[in-house]
C-alpha positions as semicolon CSV with decimal commas, in nm:
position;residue;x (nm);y (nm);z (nm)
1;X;-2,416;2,607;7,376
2;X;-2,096;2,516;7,247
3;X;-2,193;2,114;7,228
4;X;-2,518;2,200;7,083
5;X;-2,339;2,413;6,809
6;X;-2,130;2,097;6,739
7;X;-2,447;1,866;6,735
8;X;-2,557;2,056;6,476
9;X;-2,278;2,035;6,252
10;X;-2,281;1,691;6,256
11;X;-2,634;1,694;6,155
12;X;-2,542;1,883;5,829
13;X;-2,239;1,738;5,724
14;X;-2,409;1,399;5,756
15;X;-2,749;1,590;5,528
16;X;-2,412;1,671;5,266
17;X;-2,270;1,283;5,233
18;X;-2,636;1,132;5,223
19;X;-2,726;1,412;4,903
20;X;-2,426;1,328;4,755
21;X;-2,486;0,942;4,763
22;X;-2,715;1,025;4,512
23;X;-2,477;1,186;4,224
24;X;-2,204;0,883;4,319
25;X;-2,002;0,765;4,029
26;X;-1,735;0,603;4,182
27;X;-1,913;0,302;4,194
28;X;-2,028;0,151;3,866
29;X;-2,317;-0,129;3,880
30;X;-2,184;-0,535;3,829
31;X;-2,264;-0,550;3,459
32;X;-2,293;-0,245;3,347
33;X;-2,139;-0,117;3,057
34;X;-2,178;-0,089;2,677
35;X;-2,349;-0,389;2,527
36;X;-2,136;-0,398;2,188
37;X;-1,958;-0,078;2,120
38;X;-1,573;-0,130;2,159
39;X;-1,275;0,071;2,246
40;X;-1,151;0,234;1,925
41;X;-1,491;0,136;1,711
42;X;-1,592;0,323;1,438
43;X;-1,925;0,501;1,408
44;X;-2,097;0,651;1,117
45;X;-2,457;0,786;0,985
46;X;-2,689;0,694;1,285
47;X;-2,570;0,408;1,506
48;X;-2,755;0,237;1,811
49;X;-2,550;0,218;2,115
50;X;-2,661;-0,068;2,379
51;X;-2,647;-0,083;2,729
52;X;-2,564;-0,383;2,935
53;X;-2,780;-0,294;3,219
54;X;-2,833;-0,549;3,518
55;X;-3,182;-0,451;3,606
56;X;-3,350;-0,255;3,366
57;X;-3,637;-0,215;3,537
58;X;-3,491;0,035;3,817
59;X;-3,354;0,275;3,547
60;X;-3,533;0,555;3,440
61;X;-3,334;0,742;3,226
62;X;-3,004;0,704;2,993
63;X;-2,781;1,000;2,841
64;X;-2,513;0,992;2,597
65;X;-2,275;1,235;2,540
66;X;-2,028;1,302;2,291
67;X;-1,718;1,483;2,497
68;X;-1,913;1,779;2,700
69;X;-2,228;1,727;2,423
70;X;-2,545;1,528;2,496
71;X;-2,636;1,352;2,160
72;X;-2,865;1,099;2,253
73;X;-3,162;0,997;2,553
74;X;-3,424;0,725;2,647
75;X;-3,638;0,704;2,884
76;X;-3,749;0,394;2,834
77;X;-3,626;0,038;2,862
78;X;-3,362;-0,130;2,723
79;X;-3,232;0,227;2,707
80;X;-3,106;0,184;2,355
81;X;-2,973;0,503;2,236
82;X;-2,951;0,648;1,856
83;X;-2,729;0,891;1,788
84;X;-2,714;1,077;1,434
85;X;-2,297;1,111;1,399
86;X;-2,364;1,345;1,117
87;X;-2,426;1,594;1,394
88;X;-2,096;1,620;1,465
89;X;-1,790;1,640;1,293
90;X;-1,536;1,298;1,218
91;X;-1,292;1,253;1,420
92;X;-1,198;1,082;1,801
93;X;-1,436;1,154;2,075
94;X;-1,474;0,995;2,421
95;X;-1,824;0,906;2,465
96;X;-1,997;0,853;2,864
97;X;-2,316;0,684;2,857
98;X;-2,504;0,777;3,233
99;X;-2,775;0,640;3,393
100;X;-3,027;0,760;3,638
101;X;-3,224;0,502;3,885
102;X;-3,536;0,550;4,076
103;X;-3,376;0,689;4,375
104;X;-3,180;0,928;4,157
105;X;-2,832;0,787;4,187
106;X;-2,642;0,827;3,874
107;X;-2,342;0,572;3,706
108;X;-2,180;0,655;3,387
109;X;-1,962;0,457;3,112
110;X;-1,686;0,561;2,931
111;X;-1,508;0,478;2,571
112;X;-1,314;0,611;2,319
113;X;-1,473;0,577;1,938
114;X;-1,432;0,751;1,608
115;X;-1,677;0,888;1,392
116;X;-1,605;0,852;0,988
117;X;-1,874;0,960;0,816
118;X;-1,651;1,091;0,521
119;X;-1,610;0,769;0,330
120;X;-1,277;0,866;0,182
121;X;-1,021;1,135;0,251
122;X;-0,720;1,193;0,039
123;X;-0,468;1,447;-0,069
124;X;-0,356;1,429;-0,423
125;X;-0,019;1,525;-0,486
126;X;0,061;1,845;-0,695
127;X;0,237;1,647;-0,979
128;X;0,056;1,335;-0,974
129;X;-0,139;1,375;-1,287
130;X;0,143;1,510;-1,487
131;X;0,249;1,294;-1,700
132;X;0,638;1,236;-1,831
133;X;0,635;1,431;-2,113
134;X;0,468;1,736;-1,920
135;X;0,089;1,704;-2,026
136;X;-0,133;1,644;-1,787
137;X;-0,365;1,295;-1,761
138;X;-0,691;1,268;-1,620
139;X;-0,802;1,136;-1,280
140;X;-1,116;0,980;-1,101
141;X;-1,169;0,794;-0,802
142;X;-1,508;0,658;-0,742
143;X;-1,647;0,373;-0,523
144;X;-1,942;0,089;-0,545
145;X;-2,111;-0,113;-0,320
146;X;-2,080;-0,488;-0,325
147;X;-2,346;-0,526;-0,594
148;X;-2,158;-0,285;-0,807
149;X;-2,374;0,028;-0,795
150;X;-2,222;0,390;-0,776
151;X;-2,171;0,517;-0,456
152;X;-1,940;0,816;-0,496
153;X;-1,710;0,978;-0,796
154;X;-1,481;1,262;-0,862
155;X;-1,205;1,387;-1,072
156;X;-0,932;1,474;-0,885
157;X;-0,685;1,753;-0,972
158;X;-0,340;1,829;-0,868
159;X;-0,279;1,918;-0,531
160;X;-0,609;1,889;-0,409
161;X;-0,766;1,788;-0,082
162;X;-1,091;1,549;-0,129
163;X;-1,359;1,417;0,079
164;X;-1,635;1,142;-0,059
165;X;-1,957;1,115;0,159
166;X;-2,257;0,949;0,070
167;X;-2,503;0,965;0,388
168;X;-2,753;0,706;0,186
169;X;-2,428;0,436;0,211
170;X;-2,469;0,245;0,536
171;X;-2,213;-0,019;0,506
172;X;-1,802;0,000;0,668
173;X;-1,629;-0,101;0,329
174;X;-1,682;-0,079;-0,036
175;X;-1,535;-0,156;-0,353
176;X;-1,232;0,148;-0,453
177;X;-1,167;0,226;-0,809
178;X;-0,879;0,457;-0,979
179;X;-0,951;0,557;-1,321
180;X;-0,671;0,734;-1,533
181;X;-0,730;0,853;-1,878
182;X;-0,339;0,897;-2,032
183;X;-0,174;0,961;-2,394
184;X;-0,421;1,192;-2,513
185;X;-0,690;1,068;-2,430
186;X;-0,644;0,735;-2,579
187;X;-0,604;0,509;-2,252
188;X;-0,818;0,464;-1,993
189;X;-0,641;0,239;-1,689
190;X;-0,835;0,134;-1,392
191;X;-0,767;-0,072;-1,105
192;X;-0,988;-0,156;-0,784
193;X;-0,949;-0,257;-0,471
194;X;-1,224;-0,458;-0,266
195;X;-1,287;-0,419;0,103
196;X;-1,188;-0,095;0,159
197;X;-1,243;0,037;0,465
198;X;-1,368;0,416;0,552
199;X;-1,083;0,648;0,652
200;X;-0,767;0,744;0,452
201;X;-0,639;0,708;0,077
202;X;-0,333;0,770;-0,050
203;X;-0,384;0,781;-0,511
204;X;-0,113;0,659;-0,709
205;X;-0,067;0,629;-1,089
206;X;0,074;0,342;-1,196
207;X;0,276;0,512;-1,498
208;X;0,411;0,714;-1,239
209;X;0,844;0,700;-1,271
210;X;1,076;0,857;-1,096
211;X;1,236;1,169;-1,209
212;X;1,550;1,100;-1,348
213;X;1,801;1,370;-1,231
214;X;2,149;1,286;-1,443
215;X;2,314;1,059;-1,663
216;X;2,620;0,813;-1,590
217;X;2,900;0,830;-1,804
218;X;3,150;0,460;-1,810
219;X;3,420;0,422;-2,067
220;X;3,636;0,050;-2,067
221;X;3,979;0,153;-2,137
222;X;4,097;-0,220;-2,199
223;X;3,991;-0,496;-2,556
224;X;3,717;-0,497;-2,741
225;X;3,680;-0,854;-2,738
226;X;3,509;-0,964;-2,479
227;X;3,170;-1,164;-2,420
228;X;2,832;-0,912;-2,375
229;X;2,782;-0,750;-2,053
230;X;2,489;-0,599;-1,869
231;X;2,505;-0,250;-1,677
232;X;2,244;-0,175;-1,433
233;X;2,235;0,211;-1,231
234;X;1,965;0,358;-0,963
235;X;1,715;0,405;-1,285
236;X;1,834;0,272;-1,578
237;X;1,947;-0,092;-1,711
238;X;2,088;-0,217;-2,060
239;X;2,254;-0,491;-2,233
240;X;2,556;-0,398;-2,431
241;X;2,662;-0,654;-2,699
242;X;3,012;-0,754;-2,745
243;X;3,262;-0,515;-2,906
244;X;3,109;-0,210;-2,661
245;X;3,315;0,041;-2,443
246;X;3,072;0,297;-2,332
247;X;2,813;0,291;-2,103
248;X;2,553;0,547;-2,066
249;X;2,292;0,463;-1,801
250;X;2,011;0,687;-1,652
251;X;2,046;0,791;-1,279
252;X;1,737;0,848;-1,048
253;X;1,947;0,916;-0,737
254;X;2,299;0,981;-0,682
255;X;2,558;0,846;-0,562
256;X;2,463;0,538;-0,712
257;X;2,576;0,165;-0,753
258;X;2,694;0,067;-1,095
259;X;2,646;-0,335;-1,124
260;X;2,801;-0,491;-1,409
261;X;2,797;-0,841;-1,525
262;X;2,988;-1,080;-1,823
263;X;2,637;-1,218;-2,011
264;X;2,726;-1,544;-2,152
265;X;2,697;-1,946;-2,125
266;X;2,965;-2,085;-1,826
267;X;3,023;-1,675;-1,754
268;X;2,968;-1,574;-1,421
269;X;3,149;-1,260;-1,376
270;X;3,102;-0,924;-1,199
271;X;3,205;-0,548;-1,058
272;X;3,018;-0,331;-0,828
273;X;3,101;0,003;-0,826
274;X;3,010;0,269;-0,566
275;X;2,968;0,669;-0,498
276;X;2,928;0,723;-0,874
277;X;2,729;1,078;-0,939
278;X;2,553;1,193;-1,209
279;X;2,728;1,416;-1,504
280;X;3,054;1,267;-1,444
281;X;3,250;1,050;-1,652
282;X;3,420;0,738;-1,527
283;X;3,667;0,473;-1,699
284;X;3,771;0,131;-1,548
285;X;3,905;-0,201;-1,728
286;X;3,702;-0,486;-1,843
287;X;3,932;-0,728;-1,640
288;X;3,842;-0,587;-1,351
289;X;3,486;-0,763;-1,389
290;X;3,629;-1,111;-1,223
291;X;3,458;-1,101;-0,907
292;X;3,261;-1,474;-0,892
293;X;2,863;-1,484;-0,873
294;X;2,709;-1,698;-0,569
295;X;2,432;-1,952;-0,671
296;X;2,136;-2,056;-0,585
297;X;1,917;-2,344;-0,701
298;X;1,581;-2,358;-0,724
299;X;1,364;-2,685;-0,805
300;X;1,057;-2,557;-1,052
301;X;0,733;-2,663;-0,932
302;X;0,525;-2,974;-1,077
303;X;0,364;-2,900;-1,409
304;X;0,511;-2,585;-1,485
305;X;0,604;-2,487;-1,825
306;X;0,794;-2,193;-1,753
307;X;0,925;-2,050;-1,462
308;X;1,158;-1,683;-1,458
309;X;1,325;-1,492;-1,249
310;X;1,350;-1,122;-1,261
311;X;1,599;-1,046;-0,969
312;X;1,640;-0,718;-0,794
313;X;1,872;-0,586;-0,549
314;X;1,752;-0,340;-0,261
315;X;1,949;-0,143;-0,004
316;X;1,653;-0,163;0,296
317;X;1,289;-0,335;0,389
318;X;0,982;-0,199;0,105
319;X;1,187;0,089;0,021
320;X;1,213;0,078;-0,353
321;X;1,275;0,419;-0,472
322;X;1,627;0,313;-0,549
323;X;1,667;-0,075;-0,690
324;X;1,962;-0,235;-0,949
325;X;1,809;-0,490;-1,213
326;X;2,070;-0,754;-1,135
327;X;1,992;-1,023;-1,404
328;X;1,690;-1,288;-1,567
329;X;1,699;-1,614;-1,520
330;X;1,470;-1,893;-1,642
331;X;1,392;-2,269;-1,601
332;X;1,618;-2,522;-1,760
333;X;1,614;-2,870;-1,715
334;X;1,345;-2,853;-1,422
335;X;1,535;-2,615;-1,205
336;X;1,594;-2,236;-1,190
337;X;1,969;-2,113;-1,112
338;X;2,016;-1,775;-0,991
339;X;2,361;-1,602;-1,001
340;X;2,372;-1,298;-0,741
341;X;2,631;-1,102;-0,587
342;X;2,696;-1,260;-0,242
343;X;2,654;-1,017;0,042
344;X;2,692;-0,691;-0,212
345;X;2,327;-0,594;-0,144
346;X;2,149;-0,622;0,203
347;X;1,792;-0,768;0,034
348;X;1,715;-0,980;-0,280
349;X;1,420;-0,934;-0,417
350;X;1,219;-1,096;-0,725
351;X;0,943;-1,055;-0,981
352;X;0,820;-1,442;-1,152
353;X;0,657;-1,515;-1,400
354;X;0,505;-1,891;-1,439
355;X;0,339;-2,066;-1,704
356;X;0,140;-2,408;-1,683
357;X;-0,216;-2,530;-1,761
358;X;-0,326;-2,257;-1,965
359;X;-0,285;-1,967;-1,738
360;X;-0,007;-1,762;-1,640
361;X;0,109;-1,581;-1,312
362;X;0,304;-1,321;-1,205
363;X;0,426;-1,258;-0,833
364;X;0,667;-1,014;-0,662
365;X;0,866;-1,041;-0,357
366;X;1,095;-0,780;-0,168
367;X;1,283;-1,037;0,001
368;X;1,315;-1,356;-0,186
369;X;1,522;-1,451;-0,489
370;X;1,229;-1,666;-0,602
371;X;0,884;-1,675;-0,472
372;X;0,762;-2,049;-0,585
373;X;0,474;-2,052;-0,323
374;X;0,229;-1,869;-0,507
375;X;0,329;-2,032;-0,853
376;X;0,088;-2,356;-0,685
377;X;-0,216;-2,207;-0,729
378;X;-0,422;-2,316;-0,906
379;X;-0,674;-2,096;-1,098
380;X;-0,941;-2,172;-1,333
381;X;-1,138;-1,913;-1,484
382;X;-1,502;-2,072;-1,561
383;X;-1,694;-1,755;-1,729
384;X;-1,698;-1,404;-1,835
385;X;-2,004;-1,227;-1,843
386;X;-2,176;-0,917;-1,762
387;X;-1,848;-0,755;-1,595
388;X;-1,756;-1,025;-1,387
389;X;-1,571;-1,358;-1,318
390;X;-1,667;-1,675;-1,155
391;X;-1,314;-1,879;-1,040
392;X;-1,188;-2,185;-0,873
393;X;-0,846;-2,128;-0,703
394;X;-0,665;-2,360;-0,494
395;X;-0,328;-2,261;-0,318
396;X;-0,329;-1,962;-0,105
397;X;-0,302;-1,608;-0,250
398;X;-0,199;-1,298;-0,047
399;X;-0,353;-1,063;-0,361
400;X;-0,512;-1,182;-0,653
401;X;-0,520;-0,951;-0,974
402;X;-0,733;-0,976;-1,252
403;X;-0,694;-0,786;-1,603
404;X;-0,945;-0,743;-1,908
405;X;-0,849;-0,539;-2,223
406;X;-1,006;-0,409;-2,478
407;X;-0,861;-0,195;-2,750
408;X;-0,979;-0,020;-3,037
409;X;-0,808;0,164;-3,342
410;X;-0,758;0,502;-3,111
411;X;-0,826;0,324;-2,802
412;X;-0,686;0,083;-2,498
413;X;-0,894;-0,039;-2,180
414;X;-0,783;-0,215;-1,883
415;X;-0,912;-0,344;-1,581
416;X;-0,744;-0,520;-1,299
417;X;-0,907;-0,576;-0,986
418;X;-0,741;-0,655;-0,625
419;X;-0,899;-0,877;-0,313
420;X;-0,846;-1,122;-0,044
421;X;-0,785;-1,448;-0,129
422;X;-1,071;-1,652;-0,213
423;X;-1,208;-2,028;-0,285
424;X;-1,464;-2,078;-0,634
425;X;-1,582;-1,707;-0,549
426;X;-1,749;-1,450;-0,817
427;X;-1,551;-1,151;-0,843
428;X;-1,796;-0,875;-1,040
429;X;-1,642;-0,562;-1,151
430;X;-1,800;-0,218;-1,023
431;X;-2,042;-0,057;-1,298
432;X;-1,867;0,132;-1,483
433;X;-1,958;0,483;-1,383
434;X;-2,127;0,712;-1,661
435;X;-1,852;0,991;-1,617
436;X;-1,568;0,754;-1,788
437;X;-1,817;0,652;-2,076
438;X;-1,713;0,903;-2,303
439;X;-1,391;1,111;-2,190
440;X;-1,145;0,990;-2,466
441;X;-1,153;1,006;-2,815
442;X;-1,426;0,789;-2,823
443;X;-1,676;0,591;-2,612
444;X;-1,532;0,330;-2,346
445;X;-1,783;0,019;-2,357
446;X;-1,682;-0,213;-2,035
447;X;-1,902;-0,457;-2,243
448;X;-1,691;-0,545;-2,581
449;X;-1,398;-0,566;-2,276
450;X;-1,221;-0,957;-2,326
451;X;-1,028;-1,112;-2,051
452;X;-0,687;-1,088;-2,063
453;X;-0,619;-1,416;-1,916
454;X;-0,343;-1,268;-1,660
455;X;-0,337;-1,345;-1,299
456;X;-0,096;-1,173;-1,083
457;X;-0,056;-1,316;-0,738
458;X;0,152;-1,065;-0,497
459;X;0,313;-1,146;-0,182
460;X;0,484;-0,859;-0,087
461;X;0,570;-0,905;0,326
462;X;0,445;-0,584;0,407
463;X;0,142;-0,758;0,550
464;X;0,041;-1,091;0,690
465;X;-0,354;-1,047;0,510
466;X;-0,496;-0,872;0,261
467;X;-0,624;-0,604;0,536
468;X;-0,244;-0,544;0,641
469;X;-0,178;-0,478;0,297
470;X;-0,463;-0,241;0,220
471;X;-0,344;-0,029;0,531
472;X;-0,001;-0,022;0,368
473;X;-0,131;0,066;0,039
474;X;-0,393;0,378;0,170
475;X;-0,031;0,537;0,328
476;X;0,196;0,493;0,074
477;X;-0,048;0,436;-0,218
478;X;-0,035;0,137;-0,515
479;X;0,258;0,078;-0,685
C-alpha cells in the first residue's frame, strides 16, 4: 500500500513540472527581444514597439505591459504593438513585452523607457521677471517646429510651475524661443535655441544681474601723482584717472578680492587684496601696487583687423557668480599681449572680439586667456529674407549666434538665434507668434527687422557638442 501511495506521488509531482513547462520564463527564445526600442528610450503620443521574434509563425499572441498595466496586444503576426503613452502619466516605467506560442508556453522581455509626452517642463523662479528697478517685465516661452509654425506658447509668471503639451506634435525636438518684453514695454528680446529636446527647461533673462549686497570703501593714503589705475571687486569695475584716492566699487559677494592695476604705456603693475567686506572702509598706499604682471603672447590670426581681449579671472570650473574684470587688451603690431596676475587666480578666462572681412565675432571662454580658434571661421551671410538666413561658414563652431534689430522711436527688437554648427545651411527664424505682435507700446513687425551683422561664436567647455551644451543650459539656464 505504502509503495503504491509513493507511485502515486510521483505521478503528480511529475503532472506539476510538465504544467509548469508551459508558464516557463526562465528561458528566453535565441533572438528574441525588442526589435528597436532601447534601454533608456524615450516614448511619446502613440509609439509602435517591435518584436524580434525568431519564428513568427508559432506565436499566437503578444502583451505589453507598462509596470503591472497591460497597454497594448496582437494577435496577429509580426506582433507589432501600439501603445497610446498618453494613457499614462510621464515618467520611468519598466516595460515586459510576453509572448504566448501554440503550445501555450510563455517568454517575456524586459526594458526600462520613459514616457515624455509633456514637451517642456519648467519652474520659473519667483523673482525672475522682476526687473532691477523693481517693476516687473514680461515673459513667454513658446516653441515651433522645424518649418517655423507654432507649436506651443505661454506667459510665464513668477514662481510658477509650467507644462507645454501639444498631442498633434509628433516629432523629439523643436525649435525653443524666450521672449521678454522689458523697460516699459518698449523692448522686446528674444533668443532661440534649435534642437531642443523634450524634457526639462530651466528660463533665464538675460538682463538678469546679480543683487548687489554692499559697497567697498578704498582710500590711498600716499601722492597724488601717479599714472591711472583700474579697480576691479566681485561686481563692480572702474577706471580711475590720475590724481584719484578713493575707490568706491560695488560688491555682489563678500569677502571679496580687490584687483588693482597701474594703466599706462611700459606700466605693468599690481595689488591683490583679500577678505575685504562690504560697508567697511579700507586705506593702503599706492606703492604698494609693485607686484610685476606675467605675459603672454598671442600671434593674431591671418586677415584679421582687430583682435581684443576682455580677460576675466575665476575662482573654480563654470562657476561665474563671482568674477574680477582684470584688464583689455588689443592687437598691436600683429600680436595680442596679455598682462595677468601669475598664479593669483586658479582660471583665466576671456571674452574676444574679432574683426576681418566684413563681419565681426565674438567668443567666450572660461578657461583660456584668448580663444583664437573660433576667430577662423569664416562666415558669409548670402541673404535675408522672409525671417531667415542662408550662410556659408567654414571653421568649426561650438554655437553660432545670430542677431537682427529693429528699432523704432518707442521701440527696440532683437533676435538671436542658437544651433549646432553647420556648413552653407538656412537658418529660418520661428514665426513670430501672434501673442508678441502687439504687447508693447506699439506693434512688433519681425518683417521691417534688419540684420545686425553680429555673429557670436561660443566655446564655453562645458560641453564637447552642441547637445552637451543644451543639457547644460536646460539645468542651469542661458546666460
Amino acid at each position: 500500500m505504502r509503495c503504491l501511495l509513493l507511485r502515486f506521488t510521483s505521478i503528480l509531482l511529475t503532472g506539476c513540472l510538465l504544467a509548469a513547462c508551459h508558464k516557463d520564463n526562465s528561458a528566453l527564445l535565441p533572438g528574441f527581444g525588442f526589435k528597436d526600442l532601447k534601454e533608456g528610450a524615450v516614448l511619446w503620443n502613440t509609439t509602435t514597439i517591435e518584436l524580434s521574434l525568431p519564428d513568427p509563425g508559432a506565436i499566437v499572441n503578444a502583451s505589453l505591459y507598462a509596470g503591472n498595466n497591460l497597454v497594448a496586444t496582437s494577435g496577429k503576426a509580426p506582433f507589432s504593438l501600439e501603445w497610446n503613452t498618453l494613457s499614462v502619466n510621464d515618467g520611468s516605467y519598466e516595460v515586459r513585452a510576453v509572448v504566448t506560442d501554440r503550445s501555450g508556453v510563455q517568454q517575456e522581455i524586459r526594458s526600462t523607457i520613459v514616457v515624455q509626452n509633456t514637451l517642456l517642463h519648467f519652474m520659473v523662479k519667483s523673482d525672475h521677471l522682476t526687473a532691477p528697478d523693481g517693476t516687473l517685465d514680461r515673459g513667454w516661452i513658446f516653441l515651433s517646429d522645424q518649418d517655423g509654425s507654432l507649436v506651443a506658447i505661454t506667459e510665464i509668471t513668477n514662481g510658477t510651475e509650467f507644462k507645454l503639451a501639444n498631442p498633434a506634435y509628433n516629432k523629439g525636438s523643436f525649435m525653443l524661443s524666450e521672449a521678454y518684453l522689458r523697460d516699459a514695454g518698449t523692448t522686446l528680446d528674444i533668443t532661440s535655441f534649435g534642437e531642443v529636446p523634450r524634457g526639462n527647461w530651466a528660463p533665464a533673462a538675460a538682463n538678469k544681474e546679480q543683487a548687489v549686497i554692499g559697497k567697498l570703501d578704498w582710500h590711498f593714503k600716499d601722492s597724488l601723482n601717479f599714472h591711472p589705475f583700474f579697480a576691479s571687486s566681485s561686481g563692480d569695475s572702474q577706471l580711475f584717472f590720475e590724481g584719484g584716492t578713493f575707490v568706491q566699487l560695488q560688491l555682489t559677494s563678500s569677502p571679496s578680492r580687490l584687483f588693482i592695476r597701474e594703466v599706462g604705456q611700459d606700466v605693468n603693475h599690481y595689488n591683490l587684496l583679500t577678505g575685504l567686506t562690504a560697508s567697511q572702509q579700507y586705506a593702503g598706499l599706492f606703492t604698494d601696487m609693485n607686484k610685476p604682471f606675467s605675459l603672454q603672447t598671442y600671434k593674431s590670426p591671418t586677415g584679421t583687423t582687430r583682435v581684443g581681449v576682455r580677460l576675466y579671472g575665476f575662482l573654480a570650473p563654470n562657476k561665474f557668480d563671482e568674477f574680477y574684470t582684470l584688464g583689455a587688451f588689443t592687437q598691436y603690431l600683429g600680436q595680442v599681449i596679455i598682462e595677468y596676475p601669475g598664479n593669483e587666480f586658479p582660471i583665466y578666462g576671456s571674452e574676444n572680439l574679432c574683426n576681418a572681412s566684413g563681419y565681426r565675432i565674438n567668443s567666450f571662454h572660461p578657461t583660456q586667456m584668448i580663444d583664437v580658434a573660433p576667430l577662423k571661421a569664416e562666415v558669409q551671410f548670402k541673404d535675408l529674407s522672409n525671417n531667415k538666413a542662408s550662410l556659408a561658414s567654414f571653421g568649426d563652431f561650438d554655437v553660432y549666434v545670430m542677431g537682427w534689430g529693429y528699432a523704432t522711436k518707442f521701440t527696440s527688437f532683437s533676435w538671436s538665434v542658437l544651433g549646432g554648427a553647420g556648413r552653407s545651411e538656412v537658418v529660418k527664424l520661428p514665426d513670430f507668434p501672434q501673442q508678441l505682435r502687439q504687447v508693447g507700446f506699439e506693434t512688433f513687425d519681425p518683417v521691417k527687422l534688419t540684420f545686425a551683422g553680429v555673429v557670436q561664436v561660443a566655446d564655453y567647455e562645458i560641453a564637447s557638442d552642441y547637445s552637451g551644451y543644451l543639457r547644460y543650459v536646460s539645468q542651469f539656464g542661458y546666460n
